[in-house]
C-alpha positions as CSV (number, residue, x, y, z in Angstrom):
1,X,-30.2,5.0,5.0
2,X,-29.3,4.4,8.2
3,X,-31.8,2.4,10.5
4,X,-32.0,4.0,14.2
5,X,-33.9,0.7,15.4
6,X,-30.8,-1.0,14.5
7,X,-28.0,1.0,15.9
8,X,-29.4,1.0,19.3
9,X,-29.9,4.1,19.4
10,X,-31.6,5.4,23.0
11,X,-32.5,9.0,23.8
12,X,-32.9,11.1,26.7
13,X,-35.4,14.0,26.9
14,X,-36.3,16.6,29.3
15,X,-39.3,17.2,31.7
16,X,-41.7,18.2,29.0
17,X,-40.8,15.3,27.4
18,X,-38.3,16.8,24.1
19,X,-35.6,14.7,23.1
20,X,-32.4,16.2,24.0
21,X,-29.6,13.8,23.3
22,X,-28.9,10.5,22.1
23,X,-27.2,7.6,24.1
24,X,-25.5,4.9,20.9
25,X,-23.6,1.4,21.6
26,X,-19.7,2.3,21.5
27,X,-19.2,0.3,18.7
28,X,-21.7,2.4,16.7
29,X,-20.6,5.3,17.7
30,X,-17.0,4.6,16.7
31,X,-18.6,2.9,13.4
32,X,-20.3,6.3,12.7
33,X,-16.8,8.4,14.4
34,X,-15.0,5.8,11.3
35,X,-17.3,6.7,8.2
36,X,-17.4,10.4,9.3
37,X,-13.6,10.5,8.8
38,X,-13.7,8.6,5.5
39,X,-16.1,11.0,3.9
40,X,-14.2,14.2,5.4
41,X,-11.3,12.3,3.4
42,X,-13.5,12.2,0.1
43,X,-14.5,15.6,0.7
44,X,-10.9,16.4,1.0
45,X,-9.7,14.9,-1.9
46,X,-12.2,15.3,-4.9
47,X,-10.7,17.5,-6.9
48,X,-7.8,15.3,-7.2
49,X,-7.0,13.8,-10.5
50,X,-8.0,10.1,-10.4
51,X,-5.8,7.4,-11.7
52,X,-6.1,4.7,-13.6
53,X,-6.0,1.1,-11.8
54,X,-3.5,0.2,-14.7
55,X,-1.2,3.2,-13.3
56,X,-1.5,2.4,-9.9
57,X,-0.3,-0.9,-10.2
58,X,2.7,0.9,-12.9
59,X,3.5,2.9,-9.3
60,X,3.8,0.5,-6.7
61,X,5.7,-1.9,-8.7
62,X,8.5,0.9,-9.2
63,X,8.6,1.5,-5.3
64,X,8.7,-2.2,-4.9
65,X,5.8,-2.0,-2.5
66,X,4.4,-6.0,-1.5
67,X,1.7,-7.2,-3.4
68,X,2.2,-5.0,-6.2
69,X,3.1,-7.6,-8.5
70,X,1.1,-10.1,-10.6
């Protein structure tokens, strides 16, 4: 769960008083901008088949990728 004391999260509100917007740290807000895009990617991407550790080693070692071997 995400801690709004620790972000640094201010808000701003309007003559009566109601919250109506949110002022964040940059680098929170690009930290939050960041794990929005990785879970738009999961979302993307769950019906994929998944594949085993064992054949994704297999793969990059036949493109020759660096690091792939052991």
């Amino acid at each position: 769960m995400v801690n709004l004391k620790e972000l640094g999260v201010q808000y701003s509100s309007d003559e009566s008083g109601e919250k109506t917007g949110v002022v964040l740290p940059i680098q929170q807000f690009r930290e939050l901008l960041e794990d929005l895009e990785d879970l738009a990617v999961l979302a993307e991407r769950r019906d994929e088949p998944t594949v085993s550790h064992e054949a994704l080693l297999d793969e990059l070692k036949r493109d020759g990728l660096p690091g792939s071997g052991r």
